[in-house]
C-alpha positions in Angstrom: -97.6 24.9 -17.2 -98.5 25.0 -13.5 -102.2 25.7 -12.6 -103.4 28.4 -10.2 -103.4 26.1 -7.2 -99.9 25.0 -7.9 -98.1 28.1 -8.3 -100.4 29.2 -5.0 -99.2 26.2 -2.9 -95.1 27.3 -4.1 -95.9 31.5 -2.8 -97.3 29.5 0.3 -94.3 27.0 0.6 -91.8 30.1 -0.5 -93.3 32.4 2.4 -93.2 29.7 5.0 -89.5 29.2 4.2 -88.5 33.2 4.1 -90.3 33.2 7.7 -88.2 30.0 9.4 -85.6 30.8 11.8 -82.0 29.9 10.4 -80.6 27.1 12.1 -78.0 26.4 14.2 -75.4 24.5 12.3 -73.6 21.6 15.4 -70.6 19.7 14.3 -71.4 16.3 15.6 -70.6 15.5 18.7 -70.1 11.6 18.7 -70.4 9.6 15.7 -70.2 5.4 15.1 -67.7 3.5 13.9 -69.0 1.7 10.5 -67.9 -1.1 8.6 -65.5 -0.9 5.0 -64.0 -2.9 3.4 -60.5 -3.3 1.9 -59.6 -4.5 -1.7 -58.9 -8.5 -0.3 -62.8 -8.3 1.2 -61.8 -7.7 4.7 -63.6 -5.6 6.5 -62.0 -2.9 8.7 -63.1 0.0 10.8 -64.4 2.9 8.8 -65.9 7.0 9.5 -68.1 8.6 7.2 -68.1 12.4 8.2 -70.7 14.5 6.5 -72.6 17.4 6.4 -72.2 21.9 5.4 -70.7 22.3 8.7 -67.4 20.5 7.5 -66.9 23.2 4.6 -67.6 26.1 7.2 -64.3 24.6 8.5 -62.2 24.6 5.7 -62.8 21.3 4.2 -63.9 21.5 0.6 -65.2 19.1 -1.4 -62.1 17.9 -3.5 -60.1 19.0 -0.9 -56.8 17.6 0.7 -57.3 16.3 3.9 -54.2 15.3 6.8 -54.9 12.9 9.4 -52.7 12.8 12.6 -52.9 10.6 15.1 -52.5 11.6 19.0 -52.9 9.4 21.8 -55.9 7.8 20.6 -57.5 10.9 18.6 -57.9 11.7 15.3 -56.8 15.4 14.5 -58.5 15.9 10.8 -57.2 19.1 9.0 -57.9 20.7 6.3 -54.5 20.4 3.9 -53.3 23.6 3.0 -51.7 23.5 -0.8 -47.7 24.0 -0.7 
């Protein structure tokens, strides 16, 4: 059971929330090339893309993703089920 001061500081918390602007959701803009790994231990070049802004674009989590390749881009796309 939470005590008076408790359930005071979660209104406070709840209020201060309610009264924030929303934010401005950016794609990144420039991201690093990591490290992975493959099954024989070598390690390659890997991108970890994350974040809500990816499934205001279409990409869903469990979702199909195609990868093209065009003079040295990466054109990610959301796979559309056929």
């Amino acid at each position: 059971m939470l005590t008076p001061e408790q359930i005071a500081a979660a209104d406070a918390a709840d209020l201060a929330r309610q009264q924030r602007a929303p934010r401005r959701r950016r794609p990144p803009q420039q991201c690093t090339v990591g490290c992975g790994h493959s099954a024989n231990g070598k390690r390659m070049p890997a991108l970890r893309l994350a974040g809500r802004w990816m499934e205001e674009l279409g990409f869903a989590i469990g979702g199909k993703v195609r990868v093209r390749v065009r003079d040295g881009e990466l054109v990610l796309s959301a796979a559309t089920e056929d």
